[in-house]
N, C-alpha and C positions, 0 to 999 in steps of 0.2 A: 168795860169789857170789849166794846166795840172798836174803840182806840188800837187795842194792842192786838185785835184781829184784823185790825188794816196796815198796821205795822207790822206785824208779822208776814201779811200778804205779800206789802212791797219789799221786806227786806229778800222774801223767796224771789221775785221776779226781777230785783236788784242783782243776785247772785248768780240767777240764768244769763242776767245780760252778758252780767261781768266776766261766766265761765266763756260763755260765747265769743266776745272781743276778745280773751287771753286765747283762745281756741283759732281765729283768723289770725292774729295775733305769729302764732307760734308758726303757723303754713308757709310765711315770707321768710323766715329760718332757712337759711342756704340747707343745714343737717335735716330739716324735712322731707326736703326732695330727693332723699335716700330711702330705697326701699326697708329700713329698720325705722327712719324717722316715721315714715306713711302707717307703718304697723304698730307705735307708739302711738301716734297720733290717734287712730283707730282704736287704739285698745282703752286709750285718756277716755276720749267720746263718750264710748261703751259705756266704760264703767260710770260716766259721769249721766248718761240717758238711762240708766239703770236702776241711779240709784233714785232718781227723780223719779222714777214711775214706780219703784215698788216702796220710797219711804214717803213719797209728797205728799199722801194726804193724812201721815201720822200725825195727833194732836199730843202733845203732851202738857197733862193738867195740873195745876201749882198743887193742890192738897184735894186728893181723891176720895181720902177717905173718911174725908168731913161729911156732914149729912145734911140735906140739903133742908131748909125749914119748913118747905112742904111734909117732906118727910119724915120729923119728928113725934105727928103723932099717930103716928101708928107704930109706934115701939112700944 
């Protein structure tokens, strides 16, 4: 279990990198230096620092509704 929470960890910090370098990336874009390109640009950001802070620390668990062998007896 530990494995796939460190691979889980780098795959997120793999993805911030990657949005970040497509993000400097897209600035040297001649159409950037247009005030529609800056407002794009801005609006990608946003949504992409957005979604990072209100979903990064959602876990999702392979079978929840299994019960955990502590807690079998007390059914």
């Amino acid at each position: 279990m530990r494995g796939i929470t460190r691979l889980l960890r780098a795959w997120r910090i793999a993805l911030a990198i990657l949005l970040l370098t497509a993000l400097l990336w897209l600035t040297t874009d001649p159409h950037s230096q247009t005030p529609a390109g800056v407002l794009g640009l801005f609006g990608f950001s946003l949504f992409i620092s957005l979604g990072f802070i209100l979903f990064g620390q959602q876990r999702l668990y392979a079978n929840p509704s299994a019960t955990k062998p502590e807690d079998q007896h007390l059914a």
